[in-house]
C-alpha positions as CSV (number, residue, x, y, z in Angstrom):
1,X,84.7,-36.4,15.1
2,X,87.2,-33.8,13.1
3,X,90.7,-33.5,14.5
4,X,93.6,-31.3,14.1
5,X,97.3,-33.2,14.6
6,X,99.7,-30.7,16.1
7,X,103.1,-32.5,16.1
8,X,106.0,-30.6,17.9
9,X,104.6,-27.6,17.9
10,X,105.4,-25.1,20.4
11,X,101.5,-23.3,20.3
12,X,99.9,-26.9,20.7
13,X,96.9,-27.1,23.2
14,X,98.2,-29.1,26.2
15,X,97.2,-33.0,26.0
16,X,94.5,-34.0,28.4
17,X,93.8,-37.8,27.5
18,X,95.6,-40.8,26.8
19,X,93.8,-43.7,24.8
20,X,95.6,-46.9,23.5
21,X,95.2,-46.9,19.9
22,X,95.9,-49.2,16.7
23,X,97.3,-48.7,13.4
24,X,97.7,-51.2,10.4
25,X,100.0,-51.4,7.6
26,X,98.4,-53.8,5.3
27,X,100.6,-55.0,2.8
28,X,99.0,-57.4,-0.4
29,X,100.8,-60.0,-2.2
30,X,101.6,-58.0,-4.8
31,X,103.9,-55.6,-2.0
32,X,101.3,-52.2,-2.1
33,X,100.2,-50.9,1.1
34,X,96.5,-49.7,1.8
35,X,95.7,-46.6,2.6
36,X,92.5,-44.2,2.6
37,X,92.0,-40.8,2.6
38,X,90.8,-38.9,5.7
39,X,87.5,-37.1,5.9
40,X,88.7,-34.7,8.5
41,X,92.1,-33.4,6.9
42,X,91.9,-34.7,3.3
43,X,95.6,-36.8,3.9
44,X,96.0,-40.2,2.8
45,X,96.7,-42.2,6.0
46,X,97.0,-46.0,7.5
47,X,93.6,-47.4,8.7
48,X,93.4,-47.4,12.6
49,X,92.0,-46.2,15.6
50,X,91.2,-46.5,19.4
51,X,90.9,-49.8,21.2
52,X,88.0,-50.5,23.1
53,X,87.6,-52.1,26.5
54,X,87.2,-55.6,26.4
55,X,89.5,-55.7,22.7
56,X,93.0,-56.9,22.2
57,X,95.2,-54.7,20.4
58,X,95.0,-57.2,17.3
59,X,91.6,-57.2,17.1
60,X,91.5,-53.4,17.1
61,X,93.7,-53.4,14.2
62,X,91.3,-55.9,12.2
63,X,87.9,-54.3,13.1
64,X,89.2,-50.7,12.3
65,X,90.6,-51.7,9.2
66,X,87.7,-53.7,8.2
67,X,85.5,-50.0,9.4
68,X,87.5,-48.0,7.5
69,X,88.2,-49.9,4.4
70,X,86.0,-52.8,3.9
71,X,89.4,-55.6,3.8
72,X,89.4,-57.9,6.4
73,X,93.0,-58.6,7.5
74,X,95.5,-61.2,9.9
75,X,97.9,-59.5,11.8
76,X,101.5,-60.7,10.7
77,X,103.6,-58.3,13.3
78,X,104.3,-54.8,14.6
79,X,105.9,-51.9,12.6
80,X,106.3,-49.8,15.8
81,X,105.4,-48.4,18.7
82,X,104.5,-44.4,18.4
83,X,104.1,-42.6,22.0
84,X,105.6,-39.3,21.4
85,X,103.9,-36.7,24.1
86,X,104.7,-33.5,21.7
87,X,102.5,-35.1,19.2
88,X,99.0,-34.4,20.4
89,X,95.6,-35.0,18.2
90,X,92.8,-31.8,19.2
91,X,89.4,-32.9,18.8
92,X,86.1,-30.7,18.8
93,X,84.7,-32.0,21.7
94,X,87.8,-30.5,23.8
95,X,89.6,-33.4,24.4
96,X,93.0,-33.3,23.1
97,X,94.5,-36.5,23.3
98,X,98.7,-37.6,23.4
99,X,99.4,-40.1,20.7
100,X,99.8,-43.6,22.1
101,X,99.8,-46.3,19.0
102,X,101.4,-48.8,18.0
103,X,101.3,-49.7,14.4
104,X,100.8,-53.5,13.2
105,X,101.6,-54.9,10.0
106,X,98.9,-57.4,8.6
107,X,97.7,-58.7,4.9
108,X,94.7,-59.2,3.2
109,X,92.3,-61.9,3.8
110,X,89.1,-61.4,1.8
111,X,86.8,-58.3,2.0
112,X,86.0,-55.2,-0.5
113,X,87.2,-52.0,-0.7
114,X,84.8,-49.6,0.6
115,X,84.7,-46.1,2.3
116,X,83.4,-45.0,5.4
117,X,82.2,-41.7,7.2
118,X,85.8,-41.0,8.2
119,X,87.3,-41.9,4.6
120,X,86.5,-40.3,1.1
121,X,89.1,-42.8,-1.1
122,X,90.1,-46.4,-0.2
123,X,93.0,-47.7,-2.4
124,X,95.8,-49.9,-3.0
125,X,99.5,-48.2,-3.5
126,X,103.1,-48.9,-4.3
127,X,105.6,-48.0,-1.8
128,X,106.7,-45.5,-4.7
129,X,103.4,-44.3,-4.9
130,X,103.3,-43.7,-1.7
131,X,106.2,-41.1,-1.7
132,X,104.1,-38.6,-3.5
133,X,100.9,-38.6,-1.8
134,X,100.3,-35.9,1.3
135,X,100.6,-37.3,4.8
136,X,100.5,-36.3,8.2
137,X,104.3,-36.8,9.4
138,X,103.5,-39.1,11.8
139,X,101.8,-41.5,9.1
140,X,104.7,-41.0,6.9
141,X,107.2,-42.5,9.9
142,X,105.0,-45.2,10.1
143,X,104.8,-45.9,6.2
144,X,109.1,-45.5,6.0
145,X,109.4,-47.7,9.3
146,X,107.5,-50.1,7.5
147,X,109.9,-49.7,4.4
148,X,112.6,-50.2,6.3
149,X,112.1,-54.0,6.5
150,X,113.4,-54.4,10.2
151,X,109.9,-55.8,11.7
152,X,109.7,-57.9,14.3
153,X,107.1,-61.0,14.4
154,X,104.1,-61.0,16.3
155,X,103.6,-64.1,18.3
């Protein structure tokens, strides 16, 4: 389903839905970060999405990245929590939804890289690498948090 992100903008369409959601920084052991490019905007991103009843917020993380990029991961922490109500995501059905994520940090456990029907590139990049390729700002935040070393452990 195609989505616009409006983030702080004064002309955004008023949120009307709030769904718990996951995001994953996967890191390797060589220190690059995964990301895959997004169907619906064309912007490199984390891999991630909504949590379904019945799921923890872990296992959302691993089953969305393992959807959307073909790696199966571990969860190793959380990068941060992301709740901001002037970011809001407008999908086509009419629901326009207030972000609610909170990003998790994991590694690699087996798997192949692989697209899906929300991704047209899956790869592996540097953190410098990183800096040059077009994000969403709210990805970005999540990518520099991640930089930023200060995680806490997941227990």
């Amino acid at each position: 389903m195609p989505r616009r992100d409006f983030e702080n903008d004064p002309n955004a369409p008023k949120a009307n839905s709030l769904v718990p959601a996951a995001s994953v920084v996967v890191v390797d052991h060589e220190g690059r970060v995964l990301l895959q490019r997004r169907t619906d905007n064309g912007m490199w991103a984390l891999p991630g999405g909504k949590m379904d009843l019945g799921e923890s917020l872990a296992g959302c993380g691993i089953r969305e990245t393992r959807e959307e990029t073909g790696i199966d991961i571990e969860i190793m922490g959380i990068v941060g929590t992301y709740t901001d109500p002037g970011h809001v995501f407008a999908y086509d059905d009419g629901e326009i939804r207030q972000e609610f994520s909170i990003c998790l940090l994991g590694r690699p456990i087996g798997g192949q890289l692989s697209t899906s029907n929300e991704s047209t590139d899956v790869a592996w990049f540097t953190p410098k690498q990183v800096e040059a390729l077009p994000m969403v700002p709210s990805i970005r935040k999540r990518v520099n948090d991640w930089r930023s070393g200060d995680i806490p452990v997941v227990r």
